[in-house]
DRENROFI-523359 format. One line per 5 residues: number of its first residue (from 1); their letters; for each residue x negated, y negated, z of C-alpha. Coordinates in steps of 0.5 Angstrom, whole numbers, always signed. Layout:
residues N
NUM> A> X:Y:Z ~ ...
//
This chain:
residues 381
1> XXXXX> +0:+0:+0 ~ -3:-6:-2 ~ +0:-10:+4 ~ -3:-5:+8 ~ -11:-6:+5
6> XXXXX> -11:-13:+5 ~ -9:-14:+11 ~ -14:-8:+15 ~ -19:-13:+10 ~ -15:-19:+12
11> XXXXX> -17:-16:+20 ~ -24:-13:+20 ~ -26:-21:+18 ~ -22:-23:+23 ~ -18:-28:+18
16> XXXXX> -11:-30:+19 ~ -5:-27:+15 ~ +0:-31:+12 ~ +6:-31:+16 ~ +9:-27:+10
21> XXXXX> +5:-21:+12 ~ +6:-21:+18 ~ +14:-21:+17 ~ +12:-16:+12 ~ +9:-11:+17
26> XXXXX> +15:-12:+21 ~ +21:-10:+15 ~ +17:-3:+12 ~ +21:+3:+13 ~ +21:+8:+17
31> XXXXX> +17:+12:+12 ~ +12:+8:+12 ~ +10:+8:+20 ~ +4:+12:+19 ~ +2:+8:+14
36> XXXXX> +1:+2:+18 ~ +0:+6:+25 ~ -6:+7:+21 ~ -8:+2:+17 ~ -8:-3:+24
41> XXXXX> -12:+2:+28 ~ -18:+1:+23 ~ -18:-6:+25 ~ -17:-4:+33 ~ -22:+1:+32
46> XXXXX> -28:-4:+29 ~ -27:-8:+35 ~ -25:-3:+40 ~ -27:+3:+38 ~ -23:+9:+41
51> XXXXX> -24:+6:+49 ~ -18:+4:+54 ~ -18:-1:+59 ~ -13:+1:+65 ~ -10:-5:+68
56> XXXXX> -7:-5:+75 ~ +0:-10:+78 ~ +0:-12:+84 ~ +6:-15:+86 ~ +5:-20:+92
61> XXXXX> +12:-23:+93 ~ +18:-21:+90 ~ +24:-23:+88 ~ +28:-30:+91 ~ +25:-34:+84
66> XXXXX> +28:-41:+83 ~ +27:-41:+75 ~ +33:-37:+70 ~ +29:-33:+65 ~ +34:-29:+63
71> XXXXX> +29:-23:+62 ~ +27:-23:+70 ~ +30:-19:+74 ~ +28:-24:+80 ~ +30:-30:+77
76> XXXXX> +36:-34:+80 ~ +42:-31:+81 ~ +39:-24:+80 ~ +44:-18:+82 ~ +39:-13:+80
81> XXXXX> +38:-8:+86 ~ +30:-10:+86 ~ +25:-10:+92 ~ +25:-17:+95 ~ +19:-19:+100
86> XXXXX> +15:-26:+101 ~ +8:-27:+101 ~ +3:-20:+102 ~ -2:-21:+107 ~ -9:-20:+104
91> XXXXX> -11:-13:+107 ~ -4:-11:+105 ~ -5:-12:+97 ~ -13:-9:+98 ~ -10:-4:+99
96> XXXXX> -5:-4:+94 ~ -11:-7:+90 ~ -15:+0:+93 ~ -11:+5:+90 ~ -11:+2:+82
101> XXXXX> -18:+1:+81 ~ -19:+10:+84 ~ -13:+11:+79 ~ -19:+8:+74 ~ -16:+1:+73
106> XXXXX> -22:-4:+71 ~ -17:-11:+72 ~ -12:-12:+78 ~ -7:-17:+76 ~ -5:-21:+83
111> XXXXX> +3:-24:+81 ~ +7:-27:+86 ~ +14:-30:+83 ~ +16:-38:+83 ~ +15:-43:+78
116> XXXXX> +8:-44:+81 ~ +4:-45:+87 ~ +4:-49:+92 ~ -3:-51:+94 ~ -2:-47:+100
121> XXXXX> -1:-41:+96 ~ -7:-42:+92 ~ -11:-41:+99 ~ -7:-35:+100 ~ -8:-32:+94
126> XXXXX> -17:-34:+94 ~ -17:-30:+101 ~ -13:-25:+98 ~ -18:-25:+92 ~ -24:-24:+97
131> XXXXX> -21:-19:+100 ~ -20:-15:+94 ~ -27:-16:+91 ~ -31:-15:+98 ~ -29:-8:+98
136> XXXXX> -29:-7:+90 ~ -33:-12:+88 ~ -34:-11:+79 ~ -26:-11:+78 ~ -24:-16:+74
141> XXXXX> -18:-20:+78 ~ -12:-23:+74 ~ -8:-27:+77 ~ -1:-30:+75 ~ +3:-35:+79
146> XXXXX> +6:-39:+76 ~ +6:-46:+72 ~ +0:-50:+75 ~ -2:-57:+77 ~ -8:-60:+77
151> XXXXX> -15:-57:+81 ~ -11:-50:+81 ~ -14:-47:+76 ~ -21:-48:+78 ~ -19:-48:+86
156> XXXXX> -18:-40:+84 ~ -24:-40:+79 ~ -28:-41:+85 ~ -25:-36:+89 ~ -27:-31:+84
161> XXXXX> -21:-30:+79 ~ -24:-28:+73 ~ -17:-29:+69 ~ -10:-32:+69 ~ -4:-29:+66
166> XXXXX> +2:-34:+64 ~ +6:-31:+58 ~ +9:-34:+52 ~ +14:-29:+53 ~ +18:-32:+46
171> XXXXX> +18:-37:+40 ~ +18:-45:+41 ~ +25:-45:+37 ~ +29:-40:+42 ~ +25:-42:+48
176> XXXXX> +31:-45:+51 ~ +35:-40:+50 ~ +32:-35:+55 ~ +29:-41:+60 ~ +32:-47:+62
181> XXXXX> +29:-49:+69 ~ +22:-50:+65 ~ +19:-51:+57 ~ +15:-47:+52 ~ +11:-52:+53
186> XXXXX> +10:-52:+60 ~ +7:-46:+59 ~ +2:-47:+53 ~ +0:-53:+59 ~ -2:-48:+64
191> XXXXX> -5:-44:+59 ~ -10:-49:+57 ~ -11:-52:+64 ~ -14:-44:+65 ~ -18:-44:+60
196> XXXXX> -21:-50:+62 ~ -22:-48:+68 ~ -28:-43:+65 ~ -22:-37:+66 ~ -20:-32:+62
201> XXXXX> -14:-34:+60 ~ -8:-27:+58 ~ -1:-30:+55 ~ +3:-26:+51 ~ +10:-24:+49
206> XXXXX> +17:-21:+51 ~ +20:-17:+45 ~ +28:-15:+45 ~ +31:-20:+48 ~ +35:-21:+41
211> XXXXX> +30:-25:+37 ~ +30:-25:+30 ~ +23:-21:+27 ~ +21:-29:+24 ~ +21:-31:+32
216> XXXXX> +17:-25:+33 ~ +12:-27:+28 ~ +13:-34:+30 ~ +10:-33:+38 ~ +5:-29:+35
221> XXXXX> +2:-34:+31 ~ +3:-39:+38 ~ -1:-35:+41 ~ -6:-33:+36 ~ -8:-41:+36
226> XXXXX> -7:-42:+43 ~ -14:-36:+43 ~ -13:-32:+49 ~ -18:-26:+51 ~ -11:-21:+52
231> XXXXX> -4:-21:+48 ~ +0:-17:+54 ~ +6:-14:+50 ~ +12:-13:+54 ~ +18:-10:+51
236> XXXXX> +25:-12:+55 ~ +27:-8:+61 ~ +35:-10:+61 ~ +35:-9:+68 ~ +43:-9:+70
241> XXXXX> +44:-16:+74 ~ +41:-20:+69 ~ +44:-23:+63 ~ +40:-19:+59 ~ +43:-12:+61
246> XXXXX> +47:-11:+54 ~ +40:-13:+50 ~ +39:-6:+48 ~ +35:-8:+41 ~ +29:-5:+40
251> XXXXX> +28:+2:+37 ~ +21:+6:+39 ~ +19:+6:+31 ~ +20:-3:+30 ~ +15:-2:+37
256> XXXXX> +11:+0:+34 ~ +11:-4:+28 ~ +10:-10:+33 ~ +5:-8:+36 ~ +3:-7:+29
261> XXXXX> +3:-14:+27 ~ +0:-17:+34 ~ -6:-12:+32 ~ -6:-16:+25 ~ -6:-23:+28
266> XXXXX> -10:-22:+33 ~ -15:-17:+31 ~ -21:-18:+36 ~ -16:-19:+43 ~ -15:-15:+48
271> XXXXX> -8:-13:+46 ~ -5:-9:+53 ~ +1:-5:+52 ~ +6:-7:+58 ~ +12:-7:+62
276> XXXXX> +18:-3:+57 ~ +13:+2:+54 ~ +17:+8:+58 ~ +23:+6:+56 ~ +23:+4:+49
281> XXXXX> +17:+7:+46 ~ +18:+14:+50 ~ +15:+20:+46 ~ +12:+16:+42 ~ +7:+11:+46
286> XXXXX> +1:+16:+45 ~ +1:+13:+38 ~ +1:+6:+40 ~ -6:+7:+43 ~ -8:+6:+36
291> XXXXX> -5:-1:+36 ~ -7:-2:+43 ~ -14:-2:+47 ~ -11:-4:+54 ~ -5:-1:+58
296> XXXXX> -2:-2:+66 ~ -3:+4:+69 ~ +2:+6:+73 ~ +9:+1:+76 ~ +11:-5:+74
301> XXXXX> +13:-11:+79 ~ +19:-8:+80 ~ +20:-3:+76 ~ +17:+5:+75 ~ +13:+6:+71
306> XXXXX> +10:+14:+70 ~ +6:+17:+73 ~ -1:+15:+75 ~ -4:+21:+72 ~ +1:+22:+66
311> XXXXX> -3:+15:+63 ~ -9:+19:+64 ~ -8:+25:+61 ~ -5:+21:+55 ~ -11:+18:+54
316> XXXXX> -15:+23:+54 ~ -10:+28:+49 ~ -9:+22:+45 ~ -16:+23:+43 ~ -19:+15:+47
321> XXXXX> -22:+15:+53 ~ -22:+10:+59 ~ -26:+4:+59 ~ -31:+4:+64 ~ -33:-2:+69
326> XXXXX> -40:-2:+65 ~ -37:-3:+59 ~ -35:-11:+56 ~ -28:-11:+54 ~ -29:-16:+48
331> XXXXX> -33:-17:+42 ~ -40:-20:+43 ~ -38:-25:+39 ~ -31:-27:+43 ~ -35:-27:+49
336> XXXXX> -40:-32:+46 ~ -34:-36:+46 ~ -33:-36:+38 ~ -25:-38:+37 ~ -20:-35:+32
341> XXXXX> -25:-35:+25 ~ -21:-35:+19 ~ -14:-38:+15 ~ -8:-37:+12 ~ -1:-40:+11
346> XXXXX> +2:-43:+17 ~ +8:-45:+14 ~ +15:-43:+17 ~ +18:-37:+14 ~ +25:-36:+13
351> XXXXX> +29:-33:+19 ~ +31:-26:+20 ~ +36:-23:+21 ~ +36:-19:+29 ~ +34:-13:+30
356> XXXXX> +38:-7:+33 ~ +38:-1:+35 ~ +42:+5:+32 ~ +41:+9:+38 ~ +46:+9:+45
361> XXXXX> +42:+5:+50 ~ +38:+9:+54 ~ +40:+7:+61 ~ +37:+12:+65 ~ +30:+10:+64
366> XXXXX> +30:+5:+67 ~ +27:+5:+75 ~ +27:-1:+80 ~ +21:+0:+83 ~ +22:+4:+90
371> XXXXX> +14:+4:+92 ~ +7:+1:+93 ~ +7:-6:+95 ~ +12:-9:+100 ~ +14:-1:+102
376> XXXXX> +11:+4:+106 ~ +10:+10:+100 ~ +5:+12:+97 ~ +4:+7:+90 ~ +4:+10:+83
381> X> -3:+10:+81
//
């Protein structure tokens, strides 16, 4: 398929496909999946080769959030049946912290819901990021508060935060229609206060919330020009009690072709396979380790995830293998500070249609989170 060719061409230069392309990818049939399966796990391999990098959540403080993302299942006016608890004390979160870097996880991602922190929580969060590095001091540590003011970023570079994650979660056009207590580009601000700050910034996406296919490119390309080391995908959990229960629009083959067309855009980043992988890739998510080069290992924030082991064990069937802590996750030239290189058409492309899935809704697969941090059981790890 020429398509395919020139963008594996288009990927090993790490040149920017024309949005025409990028909506392509995401409009080839059922037929040809291996096919594009393929031709972007030669761009992931080039990069990345066959390695994994294991990612770890930490959940500081759930629920009670005062914002109305209408994905979340802490947002304001939640009826999900989740796990609610204010801030973990830093001994408690190590711990938590202890059991995902045992699992094999190489990053611990620190998340407290709230629309940012407060200079108090900032502190919270700099004890508790010492306390996880004295006890394993190589992990890299994310941490995902919120929006941030000015000096917050630096305050946790100083205290030894490697990362900052805030997602995009969805393009500037339909921002509005999943979110109104902020803006898209509140977050593209907090984004770009992070990589100042000399961290590692993480921004990335939310398929299925009844997006079009030309939205879905459309974020991409944002995040592609915003130049974050990692693009977490995280496809929908419709967790009953939100306004997004009903959102079942997402088939594990049109996964796959967007996690495909992430690959394509943004050949020589972190793409991490996030929350949503269960539920929608199910049976297929070995597959996806072609497109992807890092995963959580284990729960959500508050949701289950499967098991600890039986991520392990599907990496290694698959054929990859867990990335080490003496392995750098980035291509020389990206940590050399070399942004996206390459051009290709920025102009808008015409909107799609809605994607929806012909399959009956799969309810079932969905698990609050009963265990880990903010409970007395074992964590998932």
């Amino acid at each position: 398929m020429d398509l395919l060719n020139t963008l594996v061409e288009k990927g090993l230069r790490r040149e920017l496909p024309t949005r025409e392309e990028a909506l392509a990818v995401l409009a080839t049939s059922d037929d040809d999946l291996l096919e594009v399966v393929a031709a972007a796990g030669k761009v992931r391999r080039q990069w990345f080769g066959r390695r994994v990098k294991l990612n770890y959540l930490v959940n500081l403080k759930s629920g009670l959030c005062p914002e109305d993302c209408s994905y979340c299942s802490q947002r304001l006016g939640s009826k999900a049946e989740i796990l609610k608890y204010t801030w973990l004390k830093p001994d408690e979160a190590s711990r938590a912290a202890a059991a995902g870097v045992a699992g094999g996880a190489k990053r611990v991602c620190l998340v407290a819901s709230g629309r940012g922190p407060t200079d108090r929580d900032v502190d919270r969060v700099s004890q508790t990021i010492e306390a996880i590095k004295e006890q394993n001091e190589d992990v890299e540590i994310c941490a995902c508060l919120g929006l941030l003011s000015d000096g917050q970023a630096e305050r946790l570079r100083a205290a030894g935060a490697d990362a900052y994650n805030h997602n995009l979660n969805t393009s500037e056009g339909t921002y509005g229609d999943i979110t109104t207590t902020h803006t898209f580009a509140d977050r593209v601000d907090t984004v770009r206060r992070a990589q100042t700050a000399g961290l590692s910034a993480c921004s990335g996406l939310i398929a299925g919330m009844g997006e079009s296919d030309a939205d879905l490119v459309d974020v991409v390309f944002s995040l592609r020009e915003l130049d974050p080391d990692s693009v977490p995908v995280n496809f929908l959990i419709p967790f009953e009690g939100t306004p997004l229960a009903k959102e079942w629009n997402l088939t594990p083959q049109h996964c796959l072709r967007i996690l495909a067309m992430t690959r394509f855009v943004c050949p020589d980043v972190e793409v991490r396979l996030s929350g949503g992988r269960e539920v929608h890739l199910r049976s297929m998510q070995p597959l996806a380790l072609h497109l992807v080069n890092s995963i959580f290992l284990g729960d959500y924030l508050t949701s289950e995830g499967q098991e600890g082991r039986a991520d392990l064990e599907m990496i290694a069937d698959a054929g990859f293998e867990v990335e080490g802590a003496d392995t750098t996750t980035l291509p020389e030239h990206r940590r050399e500070g070399c942004g996206p290189c390459g051009s290709g058409d920025s102009g808008q492309s015409a909107p799609a249609e809605p994607v929806t899935n012909t399959g009956a809704p799969r309810t079932d697969l969905v698990a609050v989170r009963r265990r880990g941090a903010g409970t007395d059981l074992a964590p998932n790890a």
